[in-house]
N, CA, C and O atoms as a Maestro MAE file, in Angstrom:
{
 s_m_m2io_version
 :::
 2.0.0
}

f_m_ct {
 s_m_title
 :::
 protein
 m_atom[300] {
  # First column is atom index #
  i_m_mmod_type
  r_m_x_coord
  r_m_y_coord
  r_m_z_coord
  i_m_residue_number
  s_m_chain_name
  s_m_pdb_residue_name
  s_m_pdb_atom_name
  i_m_atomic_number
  :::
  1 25 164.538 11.209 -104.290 1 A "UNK " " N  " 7
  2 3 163.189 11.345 -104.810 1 A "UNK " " CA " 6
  3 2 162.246 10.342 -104.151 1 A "UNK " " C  " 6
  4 15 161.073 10.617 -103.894 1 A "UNK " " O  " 8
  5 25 162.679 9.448 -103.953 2 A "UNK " " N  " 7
  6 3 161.949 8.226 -103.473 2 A "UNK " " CA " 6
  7 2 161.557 8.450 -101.727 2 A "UNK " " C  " 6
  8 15 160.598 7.840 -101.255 2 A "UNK " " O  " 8
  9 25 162.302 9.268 -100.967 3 A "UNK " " N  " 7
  10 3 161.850 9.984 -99.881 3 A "UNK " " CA " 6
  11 2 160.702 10.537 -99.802 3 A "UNK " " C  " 6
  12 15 159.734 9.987 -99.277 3 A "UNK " " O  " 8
  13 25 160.680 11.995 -100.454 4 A "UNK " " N  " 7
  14 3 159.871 12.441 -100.805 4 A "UNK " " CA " 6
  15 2 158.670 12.027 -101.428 4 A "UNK " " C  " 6
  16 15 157.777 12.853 -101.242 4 A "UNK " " O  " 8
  17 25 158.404 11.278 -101.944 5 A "UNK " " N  " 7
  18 3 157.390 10.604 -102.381 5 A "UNK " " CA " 6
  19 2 156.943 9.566 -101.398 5 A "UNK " " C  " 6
  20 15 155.845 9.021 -101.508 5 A "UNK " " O  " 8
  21 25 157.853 9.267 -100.363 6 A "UNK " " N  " 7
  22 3 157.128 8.693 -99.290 6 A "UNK " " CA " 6
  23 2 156.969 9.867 -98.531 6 A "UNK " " C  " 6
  24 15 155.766 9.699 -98.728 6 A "UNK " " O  " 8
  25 25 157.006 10.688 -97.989 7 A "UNK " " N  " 7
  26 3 156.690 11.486 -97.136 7 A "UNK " " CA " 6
  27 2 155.603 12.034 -97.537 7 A "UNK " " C  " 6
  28 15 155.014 12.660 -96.655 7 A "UNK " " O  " 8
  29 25 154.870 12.020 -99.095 8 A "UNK " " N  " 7
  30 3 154.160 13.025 -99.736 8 A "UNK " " CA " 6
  31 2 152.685 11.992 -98.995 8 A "UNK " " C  " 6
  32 15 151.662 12.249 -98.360 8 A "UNK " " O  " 8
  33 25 153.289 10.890 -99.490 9 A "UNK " " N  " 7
  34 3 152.187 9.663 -98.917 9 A "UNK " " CA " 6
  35 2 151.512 9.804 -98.170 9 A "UNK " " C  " 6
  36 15 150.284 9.884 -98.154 9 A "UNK " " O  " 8
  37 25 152.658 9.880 -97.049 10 A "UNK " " N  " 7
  38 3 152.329 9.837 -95.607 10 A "UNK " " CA " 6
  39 2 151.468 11.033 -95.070 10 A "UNK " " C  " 6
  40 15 150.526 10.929 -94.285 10 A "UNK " " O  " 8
  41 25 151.935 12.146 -95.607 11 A "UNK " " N  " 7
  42 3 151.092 13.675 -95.896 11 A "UNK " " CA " 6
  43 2 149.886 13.470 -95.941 11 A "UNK " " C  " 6
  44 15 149.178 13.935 -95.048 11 A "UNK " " O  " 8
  45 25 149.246 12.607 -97.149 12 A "UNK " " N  " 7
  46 3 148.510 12.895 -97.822 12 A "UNK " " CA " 6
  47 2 147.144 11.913 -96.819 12 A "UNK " " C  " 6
  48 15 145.984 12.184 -96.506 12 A "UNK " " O  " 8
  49 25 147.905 10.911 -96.621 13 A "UNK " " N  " 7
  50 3 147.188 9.434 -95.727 13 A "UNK " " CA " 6
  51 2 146.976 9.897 -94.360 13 A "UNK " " C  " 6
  52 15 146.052 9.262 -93.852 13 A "UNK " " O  " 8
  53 25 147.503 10.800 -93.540 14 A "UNK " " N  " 7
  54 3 147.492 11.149 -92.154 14 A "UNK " " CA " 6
  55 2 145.863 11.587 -92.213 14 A "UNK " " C  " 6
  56 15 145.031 10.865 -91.663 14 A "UNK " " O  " 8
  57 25 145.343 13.203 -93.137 15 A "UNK " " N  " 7
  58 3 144.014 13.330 -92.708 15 A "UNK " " CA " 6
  59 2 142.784 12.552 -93.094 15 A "UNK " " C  " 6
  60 15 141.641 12.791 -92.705 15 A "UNK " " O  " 8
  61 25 143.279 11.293 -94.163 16 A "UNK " " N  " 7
  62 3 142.017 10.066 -94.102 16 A "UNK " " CA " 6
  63 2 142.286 8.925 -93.208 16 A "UNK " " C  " 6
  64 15 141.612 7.902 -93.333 16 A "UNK " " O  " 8
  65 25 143.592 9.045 -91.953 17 A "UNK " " N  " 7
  66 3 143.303 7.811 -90.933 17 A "UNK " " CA " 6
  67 2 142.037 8.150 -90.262 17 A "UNK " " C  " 6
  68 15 141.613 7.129 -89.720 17 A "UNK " " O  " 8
  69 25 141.223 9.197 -90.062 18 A "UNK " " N  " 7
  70 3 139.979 9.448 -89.147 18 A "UNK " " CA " 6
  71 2 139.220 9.350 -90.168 18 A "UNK " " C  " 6
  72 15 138.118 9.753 -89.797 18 A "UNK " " O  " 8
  73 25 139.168 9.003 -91.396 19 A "UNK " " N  " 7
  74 3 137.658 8.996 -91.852 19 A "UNK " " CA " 6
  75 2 137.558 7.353 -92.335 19 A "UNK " " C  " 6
  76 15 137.825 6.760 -93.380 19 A "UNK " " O  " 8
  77 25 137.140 7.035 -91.285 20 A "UNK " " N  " 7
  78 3 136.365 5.658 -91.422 20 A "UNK " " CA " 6
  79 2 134.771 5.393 -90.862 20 A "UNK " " C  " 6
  80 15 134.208 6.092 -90.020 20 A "UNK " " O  " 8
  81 25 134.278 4.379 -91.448 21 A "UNK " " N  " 7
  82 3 132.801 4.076 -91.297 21 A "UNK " " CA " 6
  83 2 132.661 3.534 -90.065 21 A "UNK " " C  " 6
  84 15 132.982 2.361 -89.875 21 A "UNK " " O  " 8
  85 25 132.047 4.500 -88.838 22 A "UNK " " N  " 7
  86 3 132.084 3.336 -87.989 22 A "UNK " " CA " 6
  87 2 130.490 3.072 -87.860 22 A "UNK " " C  " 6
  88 15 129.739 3.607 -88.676 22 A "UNK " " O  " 8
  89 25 130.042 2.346 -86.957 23 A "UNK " " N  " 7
  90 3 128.487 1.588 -86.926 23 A "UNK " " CA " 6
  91 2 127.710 2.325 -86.048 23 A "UNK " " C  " 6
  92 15 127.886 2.556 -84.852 23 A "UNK " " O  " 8
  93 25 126.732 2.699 -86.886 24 A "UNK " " N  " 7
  94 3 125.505 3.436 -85.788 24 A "UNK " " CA " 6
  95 2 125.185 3.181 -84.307 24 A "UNK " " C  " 6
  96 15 124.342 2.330 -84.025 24 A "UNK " " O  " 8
  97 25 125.656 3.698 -83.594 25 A "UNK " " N  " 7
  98 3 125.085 3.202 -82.185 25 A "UNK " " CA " 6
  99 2 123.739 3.715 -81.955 25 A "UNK " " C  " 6
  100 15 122.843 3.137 -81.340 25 A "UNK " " O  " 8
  101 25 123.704 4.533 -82.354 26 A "UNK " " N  " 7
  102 3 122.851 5.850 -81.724 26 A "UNK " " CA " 6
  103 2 123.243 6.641 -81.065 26 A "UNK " " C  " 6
  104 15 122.580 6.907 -80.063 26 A "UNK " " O  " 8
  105 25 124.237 7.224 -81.271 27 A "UNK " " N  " 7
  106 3 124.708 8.299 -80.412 27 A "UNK " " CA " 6
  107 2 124.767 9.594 -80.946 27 A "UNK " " C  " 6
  108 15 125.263 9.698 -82.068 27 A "UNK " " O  " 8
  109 25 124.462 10.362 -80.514 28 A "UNK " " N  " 7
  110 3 124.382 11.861 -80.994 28 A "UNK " " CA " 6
  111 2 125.997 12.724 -80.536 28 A "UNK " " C  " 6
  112 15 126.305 12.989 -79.374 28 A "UNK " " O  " 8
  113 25 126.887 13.055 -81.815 29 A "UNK " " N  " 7
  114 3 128.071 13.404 -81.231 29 A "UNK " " CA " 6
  115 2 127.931 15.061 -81.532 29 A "UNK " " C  " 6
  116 15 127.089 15.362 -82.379 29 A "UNK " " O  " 8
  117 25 128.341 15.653 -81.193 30 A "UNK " " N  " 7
  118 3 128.080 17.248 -81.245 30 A "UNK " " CA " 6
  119 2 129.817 17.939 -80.781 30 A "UNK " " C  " 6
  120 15 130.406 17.607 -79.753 30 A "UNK " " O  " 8
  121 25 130.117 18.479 -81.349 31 A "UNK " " N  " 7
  122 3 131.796 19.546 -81.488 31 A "UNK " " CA " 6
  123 2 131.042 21.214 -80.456 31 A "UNK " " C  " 6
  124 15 130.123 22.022 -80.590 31 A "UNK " " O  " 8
  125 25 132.197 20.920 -79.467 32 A "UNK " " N  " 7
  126 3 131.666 22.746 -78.776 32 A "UNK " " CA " 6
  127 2 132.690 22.767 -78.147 32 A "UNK " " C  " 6
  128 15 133.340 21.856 -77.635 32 A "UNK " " O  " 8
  129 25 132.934 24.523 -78.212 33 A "UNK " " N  " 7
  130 3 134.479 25.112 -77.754 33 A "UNK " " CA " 6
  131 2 134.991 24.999 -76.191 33 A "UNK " " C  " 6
  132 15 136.153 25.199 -75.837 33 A "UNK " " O  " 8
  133 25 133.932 24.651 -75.353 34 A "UNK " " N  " 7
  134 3 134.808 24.862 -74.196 34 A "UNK " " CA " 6
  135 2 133.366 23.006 -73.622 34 A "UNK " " C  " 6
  136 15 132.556 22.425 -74.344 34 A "UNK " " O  " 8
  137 25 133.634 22.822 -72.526 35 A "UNK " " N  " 7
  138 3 132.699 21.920 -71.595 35 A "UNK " " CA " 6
  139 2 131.833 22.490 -71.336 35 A "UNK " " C  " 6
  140 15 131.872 23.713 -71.469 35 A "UNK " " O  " 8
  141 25 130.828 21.934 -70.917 36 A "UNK " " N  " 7
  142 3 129.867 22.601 -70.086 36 A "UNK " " CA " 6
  143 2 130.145 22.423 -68.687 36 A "UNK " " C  " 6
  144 15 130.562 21.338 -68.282 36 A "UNK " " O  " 8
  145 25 130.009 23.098 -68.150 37 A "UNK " " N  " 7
  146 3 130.607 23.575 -66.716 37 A "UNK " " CA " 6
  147 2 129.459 22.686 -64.988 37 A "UNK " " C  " 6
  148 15 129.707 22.395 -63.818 37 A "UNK " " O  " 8
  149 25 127.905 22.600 -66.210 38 A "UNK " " N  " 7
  150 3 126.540 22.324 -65.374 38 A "UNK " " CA " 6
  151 2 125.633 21.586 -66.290 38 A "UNK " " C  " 6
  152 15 125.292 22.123 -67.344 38 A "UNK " " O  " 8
  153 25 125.156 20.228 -65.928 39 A "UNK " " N  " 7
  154 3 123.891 19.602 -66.458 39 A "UNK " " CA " 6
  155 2 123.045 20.048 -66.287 39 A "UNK " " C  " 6
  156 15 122.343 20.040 -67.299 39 A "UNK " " O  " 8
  157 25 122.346 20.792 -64.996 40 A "UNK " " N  " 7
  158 3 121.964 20.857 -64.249 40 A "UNK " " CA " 6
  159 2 121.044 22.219 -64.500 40 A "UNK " " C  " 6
  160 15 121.412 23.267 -63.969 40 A "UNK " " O  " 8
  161 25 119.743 22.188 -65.383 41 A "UNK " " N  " 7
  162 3 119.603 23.715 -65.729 41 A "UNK " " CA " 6
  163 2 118.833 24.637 -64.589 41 A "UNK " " C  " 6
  164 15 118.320 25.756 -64.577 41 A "UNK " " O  " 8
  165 25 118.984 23.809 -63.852 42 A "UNK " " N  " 7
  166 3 118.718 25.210 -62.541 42 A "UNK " " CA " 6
  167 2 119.987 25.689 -62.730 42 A "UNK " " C  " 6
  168 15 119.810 26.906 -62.669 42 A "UNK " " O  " 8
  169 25 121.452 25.461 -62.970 43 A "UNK " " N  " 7
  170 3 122.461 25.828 -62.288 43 A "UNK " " CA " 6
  171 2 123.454 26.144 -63.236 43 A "UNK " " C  " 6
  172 15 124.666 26.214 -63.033 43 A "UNK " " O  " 8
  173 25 122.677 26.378 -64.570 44 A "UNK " " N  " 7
  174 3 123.688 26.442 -65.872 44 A "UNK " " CA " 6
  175 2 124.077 27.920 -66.229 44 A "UNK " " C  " 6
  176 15 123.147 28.591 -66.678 44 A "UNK " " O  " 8
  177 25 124.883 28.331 -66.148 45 A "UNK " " N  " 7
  178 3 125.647 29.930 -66.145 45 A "UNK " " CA " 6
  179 2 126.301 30.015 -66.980 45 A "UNK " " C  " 6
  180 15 126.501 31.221 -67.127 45 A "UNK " " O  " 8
  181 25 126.976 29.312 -67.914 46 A "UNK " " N  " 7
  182 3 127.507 29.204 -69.109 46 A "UNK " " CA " 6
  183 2 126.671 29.038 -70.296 46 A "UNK " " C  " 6
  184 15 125.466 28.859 -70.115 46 A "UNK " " O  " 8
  185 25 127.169 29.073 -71.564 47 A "UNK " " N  " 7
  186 3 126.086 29.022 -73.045 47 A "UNK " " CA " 6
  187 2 126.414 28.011 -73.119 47 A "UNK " " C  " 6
  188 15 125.534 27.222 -73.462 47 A "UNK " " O  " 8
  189 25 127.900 27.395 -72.842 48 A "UNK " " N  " 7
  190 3 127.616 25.489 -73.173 48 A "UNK " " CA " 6
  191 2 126.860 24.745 -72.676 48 A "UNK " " C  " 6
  192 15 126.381 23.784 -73.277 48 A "UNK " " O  " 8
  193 25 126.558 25.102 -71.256 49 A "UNK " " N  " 7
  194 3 125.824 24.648 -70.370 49 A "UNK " " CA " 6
  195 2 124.378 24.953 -71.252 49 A "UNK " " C  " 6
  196 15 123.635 24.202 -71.883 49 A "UNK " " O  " 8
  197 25 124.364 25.817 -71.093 50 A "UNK " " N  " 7
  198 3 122.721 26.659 -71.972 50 A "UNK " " CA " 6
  199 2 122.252 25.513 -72.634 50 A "UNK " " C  " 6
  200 15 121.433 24.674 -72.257 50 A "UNK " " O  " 8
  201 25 122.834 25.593 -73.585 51 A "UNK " " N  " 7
  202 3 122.752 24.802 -75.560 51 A "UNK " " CA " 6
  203 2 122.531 23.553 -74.561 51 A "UNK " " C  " 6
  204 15 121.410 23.471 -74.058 51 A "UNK " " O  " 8
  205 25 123.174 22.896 -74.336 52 A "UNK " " N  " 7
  206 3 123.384 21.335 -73.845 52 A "UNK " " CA " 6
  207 2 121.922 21.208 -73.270 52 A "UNK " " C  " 6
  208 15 121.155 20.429 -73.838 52 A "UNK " " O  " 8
  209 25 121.468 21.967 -72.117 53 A "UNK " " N  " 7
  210 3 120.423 21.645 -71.556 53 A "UNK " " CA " 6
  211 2 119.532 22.121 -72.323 53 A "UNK " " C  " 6
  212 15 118.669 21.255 -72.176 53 A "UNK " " O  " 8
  213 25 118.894 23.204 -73.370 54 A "UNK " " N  " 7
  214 3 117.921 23.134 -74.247 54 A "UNK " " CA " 6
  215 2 118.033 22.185 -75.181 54 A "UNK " " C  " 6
  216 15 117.221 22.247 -76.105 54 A "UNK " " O  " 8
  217 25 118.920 21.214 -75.189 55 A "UNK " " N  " 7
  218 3 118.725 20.104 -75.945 55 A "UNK " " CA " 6
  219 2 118.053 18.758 -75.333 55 A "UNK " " C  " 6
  220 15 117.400 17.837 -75.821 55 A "UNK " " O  " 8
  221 25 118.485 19.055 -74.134 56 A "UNK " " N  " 7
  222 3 117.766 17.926 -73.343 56 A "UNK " " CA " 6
  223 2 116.504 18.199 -72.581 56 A "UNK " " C  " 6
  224 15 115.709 17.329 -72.225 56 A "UNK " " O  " 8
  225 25 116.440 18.927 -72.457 57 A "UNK " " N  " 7
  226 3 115.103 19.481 -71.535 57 A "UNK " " CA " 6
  227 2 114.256 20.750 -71.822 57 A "UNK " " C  " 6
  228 15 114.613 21.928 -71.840 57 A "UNK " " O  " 8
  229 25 113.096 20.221 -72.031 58 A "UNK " " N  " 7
  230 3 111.565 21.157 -72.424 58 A "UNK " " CA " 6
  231 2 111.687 22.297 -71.284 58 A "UNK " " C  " 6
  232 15 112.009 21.863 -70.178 58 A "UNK " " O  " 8
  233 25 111.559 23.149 -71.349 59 A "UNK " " N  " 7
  234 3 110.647 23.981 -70.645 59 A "UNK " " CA " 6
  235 2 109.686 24.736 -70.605 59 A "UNK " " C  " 6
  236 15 109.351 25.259 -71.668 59 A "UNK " " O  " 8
  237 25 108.901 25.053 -69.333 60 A "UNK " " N  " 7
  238 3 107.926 25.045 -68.975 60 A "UNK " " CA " 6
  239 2 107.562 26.623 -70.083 60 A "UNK " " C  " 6
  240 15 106.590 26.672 -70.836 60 A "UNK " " O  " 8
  241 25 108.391 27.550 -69.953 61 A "UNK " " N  " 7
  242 3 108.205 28.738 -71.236 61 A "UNK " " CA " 6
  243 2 109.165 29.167 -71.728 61 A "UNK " " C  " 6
  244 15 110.148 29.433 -71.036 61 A "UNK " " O  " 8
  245 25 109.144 29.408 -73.449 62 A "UNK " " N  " 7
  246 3 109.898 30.271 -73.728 62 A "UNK " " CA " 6
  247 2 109.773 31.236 -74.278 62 A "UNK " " C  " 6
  248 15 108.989 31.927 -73.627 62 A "UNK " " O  " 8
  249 25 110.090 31.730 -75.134 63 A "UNK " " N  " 7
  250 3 110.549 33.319 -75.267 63 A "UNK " " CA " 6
  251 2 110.288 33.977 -77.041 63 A "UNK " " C  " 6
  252 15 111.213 33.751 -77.821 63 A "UNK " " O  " 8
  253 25 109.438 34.509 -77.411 64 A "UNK " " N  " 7
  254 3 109.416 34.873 -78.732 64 A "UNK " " CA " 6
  255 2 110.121 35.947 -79.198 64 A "UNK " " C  " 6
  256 15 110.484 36.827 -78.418 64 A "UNK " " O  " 8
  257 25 110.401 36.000 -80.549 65 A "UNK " " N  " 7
  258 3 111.001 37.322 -81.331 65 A "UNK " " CA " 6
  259 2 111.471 38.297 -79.950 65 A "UNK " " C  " 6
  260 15 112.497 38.409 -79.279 65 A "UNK " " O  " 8
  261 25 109.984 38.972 -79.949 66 A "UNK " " N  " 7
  262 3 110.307 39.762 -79.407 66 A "UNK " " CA " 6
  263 2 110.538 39.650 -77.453 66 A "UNK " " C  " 6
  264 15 110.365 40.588 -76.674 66 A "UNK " " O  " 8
  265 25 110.744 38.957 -77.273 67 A "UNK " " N  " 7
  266 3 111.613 38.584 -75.863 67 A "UNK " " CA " 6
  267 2 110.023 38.275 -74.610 67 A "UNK " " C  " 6
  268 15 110.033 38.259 -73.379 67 A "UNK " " O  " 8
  269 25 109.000 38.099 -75.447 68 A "UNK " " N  " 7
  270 3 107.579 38.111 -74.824 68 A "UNK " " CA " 6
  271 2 107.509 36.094 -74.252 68 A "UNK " " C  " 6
  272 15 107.766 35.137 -74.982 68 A "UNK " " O  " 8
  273 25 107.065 36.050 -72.708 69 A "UNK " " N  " 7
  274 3 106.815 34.464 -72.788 69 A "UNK " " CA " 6
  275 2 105.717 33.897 -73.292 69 A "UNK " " C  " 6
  276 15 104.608 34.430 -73.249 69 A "UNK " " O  " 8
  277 25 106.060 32.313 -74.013 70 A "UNK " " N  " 7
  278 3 104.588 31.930 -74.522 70 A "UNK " " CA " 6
  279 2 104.678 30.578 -73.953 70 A "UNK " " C  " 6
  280 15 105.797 30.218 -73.587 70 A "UNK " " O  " 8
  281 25 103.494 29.606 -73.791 71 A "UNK " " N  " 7
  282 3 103.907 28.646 -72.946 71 A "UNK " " CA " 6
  283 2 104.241 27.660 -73.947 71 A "UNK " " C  " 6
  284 15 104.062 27.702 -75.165 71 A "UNK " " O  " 8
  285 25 104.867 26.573 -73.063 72 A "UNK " " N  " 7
  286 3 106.057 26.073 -74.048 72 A "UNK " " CA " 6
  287 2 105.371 24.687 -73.517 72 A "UNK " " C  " 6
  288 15 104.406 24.347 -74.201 72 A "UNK " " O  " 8
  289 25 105.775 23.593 -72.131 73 A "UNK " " N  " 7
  290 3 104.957 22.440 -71.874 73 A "UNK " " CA " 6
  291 2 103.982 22.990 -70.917 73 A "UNK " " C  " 6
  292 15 103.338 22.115 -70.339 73 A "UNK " " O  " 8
  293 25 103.597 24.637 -70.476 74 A "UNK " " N  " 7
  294 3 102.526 24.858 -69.920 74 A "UNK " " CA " 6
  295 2 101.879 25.935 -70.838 74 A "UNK " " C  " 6
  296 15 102.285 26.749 -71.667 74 A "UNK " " O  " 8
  297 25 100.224 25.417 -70.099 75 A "UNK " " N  " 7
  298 3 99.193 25.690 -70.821 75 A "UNK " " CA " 6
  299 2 98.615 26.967 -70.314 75 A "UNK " " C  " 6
  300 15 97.612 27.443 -70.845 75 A "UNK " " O  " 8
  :::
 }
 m_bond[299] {
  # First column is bond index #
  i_m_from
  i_m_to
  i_m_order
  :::
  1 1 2 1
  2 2 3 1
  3 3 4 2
  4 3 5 1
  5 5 6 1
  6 6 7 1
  7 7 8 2
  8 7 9 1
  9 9 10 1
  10 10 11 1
  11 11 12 2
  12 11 13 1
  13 13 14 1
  14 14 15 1
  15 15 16 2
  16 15 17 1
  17 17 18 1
  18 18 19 1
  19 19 20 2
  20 19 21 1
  21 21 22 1
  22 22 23 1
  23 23 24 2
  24 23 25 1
  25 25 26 1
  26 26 27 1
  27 27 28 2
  28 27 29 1
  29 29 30 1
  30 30 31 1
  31 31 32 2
  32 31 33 1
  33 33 34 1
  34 34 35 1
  35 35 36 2
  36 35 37 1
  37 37 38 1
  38 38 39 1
  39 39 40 2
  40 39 41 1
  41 41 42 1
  42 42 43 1
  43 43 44 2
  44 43 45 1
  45 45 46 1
  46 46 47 1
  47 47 48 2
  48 47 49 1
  49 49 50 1
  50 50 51 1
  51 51 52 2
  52 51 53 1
  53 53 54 1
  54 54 55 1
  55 55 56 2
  56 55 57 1
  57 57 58 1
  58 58 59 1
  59 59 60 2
  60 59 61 1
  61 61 62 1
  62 62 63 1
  63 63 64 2
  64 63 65 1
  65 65 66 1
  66 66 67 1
  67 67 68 2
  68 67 69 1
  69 69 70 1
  70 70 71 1
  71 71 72 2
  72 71 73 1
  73 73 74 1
  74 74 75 1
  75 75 76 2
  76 75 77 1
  77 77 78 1
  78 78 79 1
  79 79 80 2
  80 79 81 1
  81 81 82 1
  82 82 83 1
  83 83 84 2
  84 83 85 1
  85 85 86 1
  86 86 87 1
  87 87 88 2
  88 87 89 1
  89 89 90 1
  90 90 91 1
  91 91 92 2
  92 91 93 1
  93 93 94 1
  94 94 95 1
  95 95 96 2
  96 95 97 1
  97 97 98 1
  98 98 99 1
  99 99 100 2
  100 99 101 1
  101 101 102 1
  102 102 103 1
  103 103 104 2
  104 103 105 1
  105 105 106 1
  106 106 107 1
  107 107 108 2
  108 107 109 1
  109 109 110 1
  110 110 111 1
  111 111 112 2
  112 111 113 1
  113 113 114 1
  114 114 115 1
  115 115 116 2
  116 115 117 1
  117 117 118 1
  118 118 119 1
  119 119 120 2
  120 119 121 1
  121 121 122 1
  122 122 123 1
  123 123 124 2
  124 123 125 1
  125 125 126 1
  126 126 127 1
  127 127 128 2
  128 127 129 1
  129 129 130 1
  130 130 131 1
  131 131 132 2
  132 131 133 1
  133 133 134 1
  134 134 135 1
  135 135 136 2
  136 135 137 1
  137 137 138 1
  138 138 139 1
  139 139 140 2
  140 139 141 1
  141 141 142 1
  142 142 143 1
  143 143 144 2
  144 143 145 1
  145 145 146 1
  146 146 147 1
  147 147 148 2
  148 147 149 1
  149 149 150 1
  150 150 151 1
  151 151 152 2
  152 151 153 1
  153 153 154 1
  154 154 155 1
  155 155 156 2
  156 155 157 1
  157 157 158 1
  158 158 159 1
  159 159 160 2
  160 159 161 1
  161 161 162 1
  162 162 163 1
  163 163 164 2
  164 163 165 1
  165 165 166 1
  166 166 167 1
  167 167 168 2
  168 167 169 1
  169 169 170 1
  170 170 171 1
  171 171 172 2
  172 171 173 1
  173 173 174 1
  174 174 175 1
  175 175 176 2
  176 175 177 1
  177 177 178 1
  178 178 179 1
  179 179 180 2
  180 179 181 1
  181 181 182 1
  182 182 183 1
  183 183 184 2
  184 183 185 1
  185 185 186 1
  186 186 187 1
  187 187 188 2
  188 187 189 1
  189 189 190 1
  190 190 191 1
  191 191 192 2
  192 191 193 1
  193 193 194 1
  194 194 195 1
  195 195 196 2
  196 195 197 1
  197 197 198 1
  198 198 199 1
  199 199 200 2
  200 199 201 1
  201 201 202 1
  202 202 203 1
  203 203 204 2
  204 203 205 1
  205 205 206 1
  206 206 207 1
  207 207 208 2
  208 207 209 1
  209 209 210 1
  210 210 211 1
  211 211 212 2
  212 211 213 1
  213 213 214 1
  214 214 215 1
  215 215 216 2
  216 215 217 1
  217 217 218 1
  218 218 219 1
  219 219 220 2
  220 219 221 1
  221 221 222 1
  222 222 223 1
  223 223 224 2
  224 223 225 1
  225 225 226 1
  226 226 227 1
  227 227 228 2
  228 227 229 1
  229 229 230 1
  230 230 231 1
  231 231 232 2
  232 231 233 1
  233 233 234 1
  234 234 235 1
  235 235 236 2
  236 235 237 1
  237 237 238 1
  238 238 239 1
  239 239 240 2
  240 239 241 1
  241 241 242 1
  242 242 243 1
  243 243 244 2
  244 243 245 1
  245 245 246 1
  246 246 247 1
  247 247 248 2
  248 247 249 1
  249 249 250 1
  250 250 251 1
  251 251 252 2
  252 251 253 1
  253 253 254 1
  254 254 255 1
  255 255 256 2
  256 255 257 1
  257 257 258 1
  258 258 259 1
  259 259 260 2
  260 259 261 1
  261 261 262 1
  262 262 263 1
  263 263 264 2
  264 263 265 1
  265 265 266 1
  266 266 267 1
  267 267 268 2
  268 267 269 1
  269 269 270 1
  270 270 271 1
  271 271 272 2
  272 271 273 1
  273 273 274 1
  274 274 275 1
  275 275 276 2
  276 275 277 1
  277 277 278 1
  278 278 279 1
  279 279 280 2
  280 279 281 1
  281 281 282 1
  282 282 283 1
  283 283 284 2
  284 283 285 1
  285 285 286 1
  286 286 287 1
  287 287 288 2
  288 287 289 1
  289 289 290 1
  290 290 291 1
  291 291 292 2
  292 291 293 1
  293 293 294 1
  294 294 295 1
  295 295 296 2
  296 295 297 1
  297 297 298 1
  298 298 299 1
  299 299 300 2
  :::
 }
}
């Protein structure tokens, strides 16, 4: 019995070793299924790539509802 009740422990303690407080850096952490393949949004051909670079970079137009351009940092 006394096994088991350590093993139940150990069970139970494994998925709170990752939840600890760690200290704000400032870092923005973000979970996505594959890499991005390109920083580079001239050269991004993937949706990870996509997402990643509309997070970092404005562009010049985008795109409403209905798939029409409106200007975005141009006027």
């Amino acid at each position: 019995m006394g096994i088991r009740a350590l093993l139940f422990a150990i069970l139970l303690w494994i998925p709170l070793a990752g939840c600890h407080d760690r200290a704000l850096d400032g870092t923005l952490r973000m979970g996505l299924a594959t890499a991005p393949r390109n920083r580079d949004p001239r050269f991004a051909t993937d949706a990870t790539s996509e997402r990643i670079n509309r997070l970092l970079h404005r562009r010049l137009v985008e795109f409403d509802a209905a798939s029409r351009p409106v200007p975005a940092l141009a006027t």
